[in-house]
N, C-alpha and C positions, 0 to 999 in steps of 0.2 A: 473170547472175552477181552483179552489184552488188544485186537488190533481195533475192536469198537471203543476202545480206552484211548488208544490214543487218534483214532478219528474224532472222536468226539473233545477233545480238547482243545484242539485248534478253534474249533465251532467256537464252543464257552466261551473260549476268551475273546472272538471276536465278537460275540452275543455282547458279552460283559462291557465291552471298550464302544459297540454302539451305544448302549442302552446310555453309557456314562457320556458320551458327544452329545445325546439329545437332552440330558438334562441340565449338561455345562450350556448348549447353546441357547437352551431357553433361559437359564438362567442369568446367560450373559445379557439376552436380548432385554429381559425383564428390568435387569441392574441397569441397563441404558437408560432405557424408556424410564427409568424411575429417577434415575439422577436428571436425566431434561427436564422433566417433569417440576421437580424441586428447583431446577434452577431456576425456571418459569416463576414459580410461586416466590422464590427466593426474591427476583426481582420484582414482580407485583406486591413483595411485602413491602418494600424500600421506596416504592413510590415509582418505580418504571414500569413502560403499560408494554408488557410481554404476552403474546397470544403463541399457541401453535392449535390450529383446527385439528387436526388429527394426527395421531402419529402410528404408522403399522410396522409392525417388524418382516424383514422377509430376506431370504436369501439363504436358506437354510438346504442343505448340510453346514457347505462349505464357507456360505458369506455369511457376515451379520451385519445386512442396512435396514436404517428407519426411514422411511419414506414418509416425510413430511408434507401436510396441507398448507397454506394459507396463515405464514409465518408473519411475521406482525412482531416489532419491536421499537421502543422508547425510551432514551436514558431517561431518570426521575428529574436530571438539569432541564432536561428538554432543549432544544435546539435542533432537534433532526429526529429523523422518521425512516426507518426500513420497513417495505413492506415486499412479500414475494407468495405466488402463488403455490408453487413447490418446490422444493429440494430433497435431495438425497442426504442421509450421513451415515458413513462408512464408519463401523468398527472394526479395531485389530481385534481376528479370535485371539493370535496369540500375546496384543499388549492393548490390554482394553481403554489403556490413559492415551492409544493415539488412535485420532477421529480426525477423518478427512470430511470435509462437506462439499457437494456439490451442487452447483447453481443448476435448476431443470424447468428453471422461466426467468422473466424478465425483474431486476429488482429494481424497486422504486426508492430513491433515495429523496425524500421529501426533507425542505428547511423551513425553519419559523415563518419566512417571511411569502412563503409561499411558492417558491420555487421548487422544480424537479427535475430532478436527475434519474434519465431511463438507462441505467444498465445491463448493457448485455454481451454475450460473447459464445462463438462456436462454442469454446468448453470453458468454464469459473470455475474453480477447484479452492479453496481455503482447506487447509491442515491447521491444527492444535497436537501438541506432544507437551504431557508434563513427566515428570518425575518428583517421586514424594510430593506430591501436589503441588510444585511451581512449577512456572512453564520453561520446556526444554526447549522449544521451537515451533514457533507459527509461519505460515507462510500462506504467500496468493499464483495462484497460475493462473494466466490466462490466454487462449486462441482467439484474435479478432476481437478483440476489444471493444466496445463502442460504448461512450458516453454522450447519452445527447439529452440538451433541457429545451423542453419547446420552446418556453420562451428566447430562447436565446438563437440569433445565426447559426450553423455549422454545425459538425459534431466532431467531437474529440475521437480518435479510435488510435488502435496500436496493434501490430499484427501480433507482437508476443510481449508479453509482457510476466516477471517473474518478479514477487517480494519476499523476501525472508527477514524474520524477528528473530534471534535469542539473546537471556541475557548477555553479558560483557565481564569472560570471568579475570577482566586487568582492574573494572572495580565496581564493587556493589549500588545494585541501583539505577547502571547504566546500560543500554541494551544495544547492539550489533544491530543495524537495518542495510541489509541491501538488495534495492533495486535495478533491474536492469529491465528497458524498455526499449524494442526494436519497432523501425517502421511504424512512428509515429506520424499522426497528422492532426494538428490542430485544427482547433472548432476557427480560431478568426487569428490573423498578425499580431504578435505581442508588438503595442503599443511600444515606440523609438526603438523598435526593432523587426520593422517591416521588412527590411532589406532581406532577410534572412530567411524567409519565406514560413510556410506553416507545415516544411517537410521534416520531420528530426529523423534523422535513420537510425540515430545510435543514442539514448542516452544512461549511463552506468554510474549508477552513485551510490557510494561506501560511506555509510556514516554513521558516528554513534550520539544518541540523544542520553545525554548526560539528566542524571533527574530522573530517570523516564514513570516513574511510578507516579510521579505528580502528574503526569497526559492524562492518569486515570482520572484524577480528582478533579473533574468538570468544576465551574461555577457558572450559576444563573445567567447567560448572556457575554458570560467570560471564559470559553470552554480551554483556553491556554491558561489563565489569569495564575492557579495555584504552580504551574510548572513554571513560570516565570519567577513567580516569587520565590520558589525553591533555588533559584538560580541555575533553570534548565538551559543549556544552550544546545546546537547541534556541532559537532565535532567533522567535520569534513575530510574523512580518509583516503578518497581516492574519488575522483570523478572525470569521467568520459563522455563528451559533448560531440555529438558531428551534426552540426544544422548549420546547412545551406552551408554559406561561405564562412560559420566557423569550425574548424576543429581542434578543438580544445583537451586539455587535461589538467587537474589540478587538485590544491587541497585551500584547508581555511575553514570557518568557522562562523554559524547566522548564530541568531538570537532574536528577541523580541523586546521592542523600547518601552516605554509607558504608556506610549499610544499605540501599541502592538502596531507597528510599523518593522520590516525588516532592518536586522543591523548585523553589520559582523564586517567580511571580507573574502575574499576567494582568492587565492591568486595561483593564475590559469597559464600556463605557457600554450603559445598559440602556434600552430605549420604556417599558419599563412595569411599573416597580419593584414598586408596589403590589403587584398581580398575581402578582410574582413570590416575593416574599416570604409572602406567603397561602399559596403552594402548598408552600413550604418549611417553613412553621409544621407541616403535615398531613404531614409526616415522622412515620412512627410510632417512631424512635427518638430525637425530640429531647425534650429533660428539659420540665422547666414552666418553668425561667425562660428556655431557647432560644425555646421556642415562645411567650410573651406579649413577649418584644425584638422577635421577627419580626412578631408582628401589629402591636405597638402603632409598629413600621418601615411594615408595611402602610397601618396606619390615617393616618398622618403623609403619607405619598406619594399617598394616595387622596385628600387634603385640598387640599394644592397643586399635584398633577398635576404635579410637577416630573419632570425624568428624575433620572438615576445612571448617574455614573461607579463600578462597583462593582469592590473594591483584591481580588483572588483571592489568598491567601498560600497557600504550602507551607513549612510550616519547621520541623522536631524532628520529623519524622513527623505533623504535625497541618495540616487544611485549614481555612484562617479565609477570615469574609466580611466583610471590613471590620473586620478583628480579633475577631469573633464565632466562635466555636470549633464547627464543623458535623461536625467525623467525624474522627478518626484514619485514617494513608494507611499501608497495609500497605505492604512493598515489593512491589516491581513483579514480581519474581519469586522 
């Protein structure tokens, strides 16, 4: 009797602790699906046009993902359009407030005015992490990158590309981004800056967006407009440039004018001025006296091999290099 006593206990309890994993996992899957759900509705109450076609739970013992149809979203400002035909989203069994998402087709990123942006990549991965419901940390992964708008020449791609969000806890309100972007290739020559080609192999930017809860608060055709007027600017901690003939580091600080035109300042110590200024001159839209400053800058650097701290200005709509007048800055949008 005693040794069926204690065979049989081990059983029980492992009986007992399945029986309790299948109703934790359903439960958990159910508590998913019911908060997207809500959110769905939450945002179709406010006036954004939120869809998901289906959503199934699956992955059970050990996983809990919702394998999404034909996702479909709209802020209520309007100005842009996500649409994708499937993805994955990954929940923690053991921390249910963190939820990975994964891209498992092409997303369509649609603008007012009728343009589209097709992204896609070997692997998209976005994360969300909150705690006591504010957010601990978002981020973007991505393999092979590629952004392309038909309308447009070229496509934009990046062989790796990483973003991370969290608050900034030196002060309330402001949030920590940094991206790092490898083996990039642009879609066409950035405009007086042909020289430089459309290869970036490296570029790494630390920064914190001051304001940053006003980003959220869209307006009709001014989707910056309330983060400016909160006196959002970006704070520039650290940034890593290696394209074509610059290699750059530095810090500084953008913002946005009246006419949401770029403004602020960088200032970038440069390896190898020379260099860099050569390939600037070969801008096919710089005048004759831009293009003989920049050589006869080239020729001087090439001479004493000195480096540069080089002053990046934005101010009246105008980008200067060390107060040299290189391009007028449309607004941003």
């Amino acid at each position: 009797m005693k040794r069926w006593f204690w065979l049989a206990v081990p059983w029980t309890i492992f009986l007992v602790m399945a029986i309790g994993w299948v109703i934790y996992w359903h439960a958990l899957a159910n508590g998913a699906r019911d908060r997207l759900e809500a959110w769905v509705a939450s945002e179709q109450a406010r006036g954004a046009q939120a869809s998901i076609g289906s959503i199934e739970a699956m992955g059970f013992p050990a996983l809990l993902r919702l394998e999404l149809r034909d996702i479909a979203y709209a802020p209520a400002e309007g100005g842009w359009r996500l649409t994708t035909a499937a993805g994955v989203l990954h929940v923690q069994m053991i921390n249910p407030e963190h939820v990975i998402f994964k891209a498992a087709a092409p997303i369509a990123f649609a603008r007012d005015d009728g343009a589209v942006t097709n992204i896609s990549a070997d692997t998209l991965i976005a994360s969300f992490r909150t705690a006591n419901g504010a957010l601990a940390q978002a981020g973007v992964e991505a393999d092979n990158l590629t952004l392309d708008d038909p309308r447009e020449a070229g496509v934009l791609s990046a062989r790796k590309l990483v973003l991370n969000v969290r608050p900034d806890a030196r002060a309330a309100g402001d949030a920590q981004v940094m991206l790092d972007a490898q083996g990039v290739s642009l879609a066409q020559p950035v405009r007086s800056f042909e020289g430089l080609g459309q290869d970036v192999a490296q570029l790494m930017f630390a920064f914190v967006v001051e304001e940053s809860a006003a980003v959220l608060q869209s307006a009709p055709n001014d989707p910056l407009g309330p983060w400016r007027a909160a006196g959002g600017r970006v704070r520039v901690e650290g940034l890593v440039l290696k394209w074509g003939a610059l290699d750059a580091a530095g810090v500084g600080h953008i913002a946005l004018d009246d006419q949401r035109r770029l403004t602020g300042e960088l200032n970038l110590p440069i390896r190898e001025p020379a260099a860099f200024f050569r390939a600037l001159a070969a801008a096919p839209e710089a005048n004759d006296d831009t293009r003989m400053a920049l050589t006869l800058l080239s020729a001087a650097f090439a001479q004493n091999a000195q480096g540069l701290t080089l002053d990046v200005t934005g101010d009246d709509g105008v980008l200067r290099l060390e107060g040299l007048r290189v391009r007028t800055l449309p607004p941003v949008y």
